[in-house]
N, C-alpha and C positions, 0 to 999 in steps of 0.2 A: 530364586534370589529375591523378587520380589516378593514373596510370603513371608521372609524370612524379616526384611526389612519393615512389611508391615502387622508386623507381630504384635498386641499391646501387651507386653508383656517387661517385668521392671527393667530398670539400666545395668540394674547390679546383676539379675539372671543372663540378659544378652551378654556382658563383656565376659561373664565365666561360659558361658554357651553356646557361643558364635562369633567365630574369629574370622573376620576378612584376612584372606589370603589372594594370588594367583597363582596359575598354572599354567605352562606354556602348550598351545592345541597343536594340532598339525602340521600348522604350516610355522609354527615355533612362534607364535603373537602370546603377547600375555592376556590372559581371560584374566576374568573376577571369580571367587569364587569364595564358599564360607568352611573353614574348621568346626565340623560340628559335634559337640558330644554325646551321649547316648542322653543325657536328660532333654538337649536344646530338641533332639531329633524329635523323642516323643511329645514333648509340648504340642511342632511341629504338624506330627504324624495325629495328634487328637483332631485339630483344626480342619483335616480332608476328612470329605466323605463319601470317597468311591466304593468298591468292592475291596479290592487292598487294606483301605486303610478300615474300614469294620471289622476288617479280618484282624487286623493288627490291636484294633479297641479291646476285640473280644477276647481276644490271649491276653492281653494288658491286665487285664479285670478279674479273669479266670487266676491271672499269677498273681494279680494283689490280691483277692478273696482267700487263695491258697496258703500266703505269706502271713494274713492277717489270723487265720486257723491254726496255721501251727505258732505263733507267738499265744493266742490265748490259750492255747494245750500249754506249752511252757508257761504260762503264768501262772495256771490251774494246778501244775505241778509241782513248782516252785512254793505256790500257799500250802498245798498238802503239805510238802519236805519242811516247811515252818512249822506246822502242828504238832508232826511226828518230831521233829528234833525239842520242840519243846516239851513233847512227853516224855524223851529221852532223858532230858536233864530234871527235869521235875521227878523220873524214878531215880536220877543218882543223886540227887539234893536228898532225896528221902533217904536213902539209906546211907549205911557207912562208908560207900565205895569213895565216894567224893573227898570223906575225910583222910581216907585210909592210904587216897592217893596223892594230898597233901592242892589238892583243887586241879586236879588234870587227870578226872575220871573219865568227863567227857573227850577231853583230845586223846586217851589214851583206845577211848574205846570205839572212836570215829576209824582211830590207827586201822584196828581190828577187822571192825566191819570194810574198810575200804580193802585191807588186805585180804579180806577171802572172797571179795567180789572182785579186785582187779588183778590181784598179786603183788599189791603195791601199797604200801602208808604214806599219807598224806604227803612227806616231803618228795618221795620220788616220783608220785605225780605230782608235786609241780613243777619239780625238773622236766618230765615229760612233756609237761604240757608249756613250758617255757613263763611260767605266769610265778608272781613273788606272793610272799604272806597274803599283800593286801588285796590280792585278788579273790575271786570267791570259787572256788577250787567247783562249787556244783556247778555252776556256770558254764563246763567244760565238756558235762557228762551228756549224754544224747536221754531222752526221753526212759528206754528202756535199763539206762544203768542207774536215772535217777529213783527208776521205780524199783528196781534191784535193792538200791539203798537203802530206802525208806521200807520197805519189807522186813529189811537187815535187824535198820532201826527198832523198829514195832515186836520186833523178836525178842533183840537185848531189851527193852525197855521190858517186856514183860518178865522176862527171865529176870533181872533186876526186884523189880515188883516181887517177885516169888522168893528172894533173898536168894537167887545164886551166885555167887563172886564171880569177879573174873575170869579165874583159872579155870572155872567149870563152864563159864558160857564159853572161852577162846576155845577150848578141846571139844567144846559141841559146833560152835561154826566153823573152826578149821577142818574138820573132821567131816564136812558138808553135810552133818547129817541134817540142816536146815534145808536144803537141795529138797530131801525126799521130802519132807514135812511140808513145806512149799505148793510142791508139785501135785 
């Protein structure tokens, strides 16, 4: 209790962090005692330094180092999925699909690809996933479906490139023969 109170640490973290309470002991007296949350705990738990609490440093450190690897992999991934989607729209701006599709070549053909990667177009995953328009629907996807996608992408974009229409890339990716091609 007293480490707790000589904490220097602000007013605004103590009152969300550490809540004076008591608790009746054995012979039914009231004790003093603190409501502690898992952030007040580890401030706490950095401040000791027996065998315990190194132990507890070293996992801490080990799970932010971890924490902090896989958001840069997501972020590395996320800039890819921007390159490739801008190569996407840059092959339907070029060609007539864009026009043909009256400006919803791109959502028409995200539709697609996300259907032969999930089984599902764009609205019913975000039924799925509980999230509205203005969410960002990749957001949702785990590492290996974003790179699914972006594969998808870089396939239609070239097939595009090459002047195949629609009809002819949907009955090539529904038809999974990208699977093999992939693989």
């Amino acid at each position: 209790m007293q480490d707790i109170k000589e904490l220097q640490c602000s007013e605004e973290f103590r009152l969300h962090n550490f809540v004076q309470s008591t608790y009746a002991n054995a012979q039914n007296k009231k004790q003093p005692m603190y409501l502690i949350t898992r952030d007040g705990f580890t401030l706490l738990a950095m401040g000791y330094t027996g065998e315990k609490a190194m132990r507890f440093k070293e996992a801490y450190i080990k799970q932010f180092n971890a924490m902090e690897k896989a958001l840069f992999e997501r972020i590395k991934e996320c800039e890819k999925g921007i390159a490739v989607r801008q190569a996407l729209t840059k092959a339907l701006q070029q060609s007539s699909e864009n026009e043909r599709m009256h400006g919803h070549a791109y959502s028409t053909y995200t539709n697609l690809i996300y259907k032969s990667i999930f089984g599902k177009d764009t609205k019913h995953l975000r039924e799925e996933y509980g999230i509205s328009k203005q969410d960002e629907l990749r957001d949702f996807f785990n590492p290996e479906e974003l790179q699914q996608v972006q594969k998808a992408e870089m396939l239609v974009s070239s097939l595009v490139e090459y002047g195949w229409g629609y009809d002819d890339i949907k009955d090539f990716i529904l038809n999974k023969l990208v699977e093999r091609i992939a693989a």
